[in-house]
N, C-alpha and C positions, 0 to 999 in steps of 0.2 A: 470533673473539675480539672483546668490544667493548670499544669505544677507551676510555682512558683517558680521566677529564674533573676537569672544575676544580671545586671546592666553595668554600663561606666558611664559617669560622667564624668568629663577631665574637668580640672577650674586651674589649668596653667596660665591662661588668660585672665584668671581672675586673681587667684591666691598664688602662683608662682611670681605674677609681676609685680604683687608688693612686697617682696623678700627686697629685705634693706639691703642697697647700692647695685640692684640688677635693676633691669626692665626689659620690654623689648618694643620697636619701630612699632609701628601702625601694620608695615607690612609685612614685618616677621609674627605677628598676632594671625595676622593673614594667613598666612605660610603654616603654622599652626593646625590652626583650625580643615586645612586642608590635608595635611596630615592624619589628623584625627580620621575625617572624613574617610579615606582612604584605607583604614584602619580598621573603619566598621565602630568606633566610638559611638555609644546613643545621641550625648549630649556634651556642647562644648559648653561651660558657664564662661563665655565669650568675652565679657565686661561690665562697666558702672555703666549703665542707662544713663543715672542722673548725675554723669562729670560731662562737663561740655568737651572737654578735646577727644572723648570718646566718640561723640555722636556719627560723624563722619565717616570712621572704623564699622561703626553696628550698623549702619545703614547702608553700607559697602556690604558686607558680607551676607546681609539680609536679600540685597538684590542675587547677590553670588547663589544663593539657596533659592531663591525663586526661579534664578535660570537653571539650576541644577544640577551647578556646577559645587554647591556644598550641601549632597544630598545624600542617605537621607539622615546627615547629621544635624539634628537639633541645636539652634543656639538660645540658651537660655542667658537672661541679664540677672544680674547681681544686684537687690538693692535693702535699704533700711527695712522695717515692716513700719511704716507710716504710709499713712495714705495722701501728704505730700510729694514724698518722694514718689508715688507709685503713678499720680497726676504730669509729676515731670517727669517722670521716663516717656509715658503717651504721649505726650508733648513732643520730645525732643525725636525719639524713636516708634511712632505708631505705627508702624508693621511689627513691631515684635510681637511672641507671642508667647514665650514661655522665661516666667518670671522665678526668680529664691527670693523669697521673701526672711529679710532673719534682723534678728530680734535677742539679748540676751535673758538669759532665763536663771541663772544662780544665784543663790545668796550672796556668796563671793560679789556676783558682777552687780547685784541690785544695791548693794551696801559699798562696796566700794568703787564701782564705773559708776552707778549713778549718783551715790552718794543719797541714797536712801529716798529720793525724791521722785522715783517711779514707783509704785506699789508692785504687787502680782496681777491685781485685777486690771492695775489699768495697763501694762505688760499688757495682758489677756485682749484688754479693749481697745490698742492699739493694732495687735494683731490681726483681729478681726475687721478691723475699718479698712485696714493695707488689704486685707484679702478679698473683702468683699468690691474694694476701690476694683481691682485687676480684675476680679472676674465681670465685673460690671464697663469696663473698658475693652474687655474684647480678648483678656489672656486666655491661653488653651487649656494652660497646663501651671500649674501653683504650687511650686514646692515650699513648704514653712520650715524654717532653719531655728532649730532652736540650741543659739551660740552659750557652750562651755555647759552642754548637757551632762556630760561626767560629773561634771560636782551640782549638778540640780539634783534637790531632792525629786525624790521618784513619785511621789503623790504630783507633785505641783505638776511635773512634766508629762505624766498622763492627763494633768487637767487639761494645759495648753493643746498638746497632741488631740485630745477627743473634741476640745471647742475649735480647733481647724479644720478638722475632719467634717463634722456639722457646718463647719461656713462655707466648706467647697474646696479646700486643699488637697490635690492629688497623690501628696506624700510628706512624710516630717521628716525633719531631717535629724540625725543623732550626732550631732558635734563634739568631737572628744577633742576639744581647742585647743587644749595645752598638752595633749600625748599624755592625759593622766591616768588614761583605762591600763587594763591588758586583759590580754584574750578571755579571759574569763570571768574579769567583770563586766566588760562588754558585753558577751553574750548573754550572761544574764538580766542586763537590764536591755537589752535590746529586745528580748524575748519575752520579759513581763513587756516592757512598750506596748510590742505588736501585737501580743494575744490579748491588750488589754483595751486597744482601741483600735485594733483592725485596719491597720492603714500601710500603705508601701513604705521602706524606712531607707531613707538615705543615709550613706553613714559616711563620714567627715573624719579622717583621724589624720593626726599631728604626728610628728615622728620623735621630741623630746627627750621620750625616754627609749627609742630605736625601736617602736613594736608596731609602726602605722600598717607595715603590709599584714601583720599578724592579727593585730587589733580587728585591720578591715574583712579579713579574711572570716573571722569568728562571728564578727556581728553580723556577716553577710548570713553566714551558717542560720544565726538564730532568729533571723527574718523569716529565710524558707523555712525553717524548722514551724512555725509559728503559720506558716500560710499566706505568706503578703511578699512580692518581689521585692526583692533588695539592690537600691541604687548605690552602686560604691564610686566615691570620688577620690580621684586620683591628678598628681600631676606629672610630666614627663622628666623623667631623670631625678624625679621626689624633690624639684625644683621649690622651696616655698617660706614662709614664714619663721624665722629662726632656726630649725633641724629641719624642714620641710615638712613634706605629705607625704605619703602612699606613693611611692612610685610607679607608675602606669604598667611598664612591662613588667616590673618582680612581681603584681597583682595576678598582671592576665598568667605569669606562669606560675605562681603557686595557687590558682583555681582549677588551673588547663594541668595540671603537669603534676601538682601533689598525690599521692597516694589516695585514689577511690574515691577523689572528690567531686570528678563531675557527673560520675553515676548518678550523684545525689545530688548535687547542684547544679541544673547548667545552666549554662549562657541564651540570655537571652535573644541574641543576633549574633551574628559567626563575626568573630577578632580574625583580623588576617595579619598575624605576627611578621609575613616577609616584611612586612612597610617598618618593624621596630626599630631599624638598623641605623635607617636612611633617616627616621624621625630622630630618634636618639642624638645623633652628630649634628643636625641643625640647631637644634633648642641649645646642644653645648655649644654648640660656636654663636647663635645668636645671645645669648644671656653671659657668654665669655668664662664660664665655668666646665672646667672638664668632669669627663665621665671618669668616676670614678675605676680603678683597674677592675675589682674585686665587683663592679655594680653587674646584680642577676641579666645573665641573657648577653647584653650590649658594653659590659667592662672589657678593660685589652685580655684578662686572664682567663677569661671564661671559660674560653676552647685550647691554653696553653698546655702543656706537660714537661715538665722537668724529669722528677724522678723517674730512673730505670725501669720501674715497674708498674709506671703509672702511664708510662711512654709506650712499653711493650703494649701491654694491655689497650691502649687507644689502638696503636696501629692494626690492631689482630682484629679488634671490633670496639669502634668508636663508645658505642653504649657500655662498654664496660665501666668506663671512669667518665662519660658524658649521658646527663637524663636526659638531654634533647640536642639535638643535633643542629650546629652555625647556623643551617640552608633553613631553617625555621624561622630564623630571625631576619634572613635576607641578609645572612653574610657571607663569605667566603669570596666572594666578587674580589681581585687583585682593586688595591688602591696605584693609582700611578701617582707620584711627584716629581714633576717635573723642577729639572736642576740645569735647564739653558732659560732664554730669552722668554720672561713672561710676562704680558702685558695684562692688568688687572682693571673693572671699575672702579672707578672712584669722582667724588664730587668734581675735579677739574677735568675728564678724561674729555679727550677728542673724537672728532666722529672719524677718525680712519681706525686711533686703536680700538672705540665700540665696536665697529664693523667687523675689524678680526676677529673680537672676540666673539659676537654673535654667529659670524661667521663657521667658525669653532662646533657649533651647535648645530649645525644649518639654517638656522634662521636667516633671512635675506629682505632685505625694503626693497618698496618696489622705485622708487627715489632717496636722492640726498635728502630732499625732507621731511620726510618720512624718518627714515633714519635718526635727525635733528632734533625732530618730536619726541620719540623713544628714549634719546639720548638724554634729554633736559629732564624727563622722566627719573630717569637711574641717576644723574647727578644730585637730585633731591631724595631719592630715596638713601641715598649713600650720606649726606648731608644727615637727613636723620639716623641712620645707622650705624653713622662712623665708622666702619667697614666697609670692603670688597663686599658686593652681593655676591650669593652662590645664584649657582647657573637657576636651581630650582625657580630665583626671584626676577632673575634676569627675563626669562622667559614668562613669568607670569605678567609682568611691565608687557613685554612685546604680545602678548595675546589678549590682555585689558586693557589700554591702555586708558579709557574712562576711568576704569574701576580706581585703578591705579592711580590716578589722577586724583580721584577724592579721599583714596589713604596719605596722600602726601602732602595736603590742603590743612592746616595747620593755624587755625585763627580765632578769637574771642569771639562767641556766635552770639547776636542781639536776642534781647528778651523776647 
């Protein structure tokens, strides 16, 4: 039998971008996911299927993953468990193919979100119509979310879990919504879950009360412990909903990097941490929130030393006073800032300063209009991004320019 192993699914695209007064462009969702890609990430929860200024975005990136250029990262869509909403995603996005189905499930949310007016059963009978709707349209893969599981009682949540299971759901998911668990209630109701209905357990944790990578880490534990892979969801920089998520890289290195953990649990596809560096610095500059100093891996203090003894001690041998070394994360590269003459994109730029700047890059048209093309391109990407693009986006414009074209296509789509 082979061992049970750890996956990631990021939801920066889903759950980082409705953190109140951030967002990000159509093509920094892009830029994201290409990241992830890159990264070795399973699954990106990519976006709302059923919001129409999505559509354009999922079905951009959906081509990007057939040509194989966002491979072999999975993009799953975000939506209600109604079998509405499940009709209008196939509608709006029918190439997709891997859906989260969620649903809330507590006393808490049935008494007071719904105001008493959803039962458990029909919870249950809702669930099952959303799920059988996707797999009966053509989904691959069906994960069931059952939102602000922490305060579900544990009977009912094994109910939901076992009648998903029976409908065709690939995995459930354990949502600790509000950061209410910690490592050790988790684990244990993670672990009755899994041994109790046998299913792969995606785990969802809040960061509230500070414990999401810990949280995520434990209930990861008690999935394999139990026998069933464990998907853990994470967002970059712990981008998310009030205190956030699970931060992506503190995850990959307290799994990869804690004491005797991956003896026992490993990864289920190879994390290639050099990409963290370069990921980390985009998502802050695209969402306008800095990296924290003190953030694991990718903060300014990581690799610093002040005191005398902590200073000696690095210089003699790094590992003294560091568990993992810059070049793991893909840092130590000098940054240049340039302090003469510099010319940036932006929505009004011309095509002699594009040209420099692409120039810069190597990139070259093979005509002025050519160039013109390109150009009108980045002045609407920049238009929605209200920043300078970095070079990463510049250059994705000048090598799609289709693709590109339909991330920056921005209009109320007929019924």
């Amino acid at each position: 039998m082979t061992k049970p192993k750890i996956y990631f699914i990021d939801v920066t695209n889903r759950d980082g971008v409705q953190t109140a007064y951030l967002g990000l462009s159509k093509l920094e969702k892009t830029m994201i996911n290409i990241y992830l890609n890159e990264m070795g990430v399973f699954q990106s929860e990519f976006g709302f299927p059923t919001t129409r200024h999505e559509t354009l975005y999922l079905q951009s990136n959906i081509e990007l993953a057939q040509k194989g250029i966002l491979k072999p990262l999975r993009l799953g869509g975000w939506v209600r468990a109604t079998a509405k909403d499940v009709e209008t995603t196939f509608r709006l996005v029918p190439d997709i193919k891997h859906l989260n189905l969620s649903i809330s499930t507590s006393d808490q949310m049935i008494n007071g979100k719904f105001k008493g007016k959803k039962s458990k059963d029909y919870i249950l009978m809702m669930m099952i119509d959303a799920l059988e709707t996707a797999k009966a349209l053509g989904a691959e893969s069906v994960g069931v979310n059952a939102e602000d599981s922490s305060r579900t009682d544990m009977d009912f949540l094994i109910k939901y879990a076992m009648t998903a299971k029976e409908h065709g759901a690939d995995r459930i998911r354990y949502c600790d919504t509000l950061g209410y668990d910690n490592p050790f209630t988790i684990y244990k109701a993670v672990k009755t879950l899994a041994e109790n209905v046998g299913i792969p357990i995606g785990i969802h944790c809040h960061n509230d009360l500070g414990m999401a990578v810990a949280n995520s880490v434990a209930a990861a534990m008690a999935a394999i412990d139990s026998g069933q892979d464990a998907y853990i969801n994470t967002t970059i920089n712990g981008i998310g909903e009030r205190t956030g998520n699970a931060d992506l890289v503190s995850t990959i290195l307290a799994v990869t990097k804690s004491k005797g953990f991956m003896e026992q649990y490993p990864l289920g596809s190879p994390i290639d941490l050099t990409k963290a560096w370069r990921m980390a610095k985009f998502a802050s500059y695209a969402f306008g929130v800095p990296i924290p100093i003190n953030q694991p891996g990718v903060g300014g203090n990581v690799f610093s030393h002040a005191s005398g003894i902590h200073a000696d001690g690095v210089l003699k041998d790094p590992y003294n006073y560091e568990l993992y070394n810059f070049t793991e994360l893909g840092r130590g590269e000098p940054e240049l800032v340039e302090t003469g003459t510099r010319i940036c994109s932006g929505e009004y730029s011309g095509v002699s300063g594009f040209s420099h700047i692409m120039g810069e890059m190597e990139v070259s048209f093979k005509d002025a209009d050519e160039a013109r093309k390109i150009l009108e391109l980045v002045r609407y990407a920049n238009v929605e991004a209200q920043k300078p693009l970095v070079q990463e986006e510049l250059l994705f414009i000048a090598k799609y320019p289709q693709i590109a074209k339909q991330l920056l296509t921005l209009k109320p789509l007929d019924d």
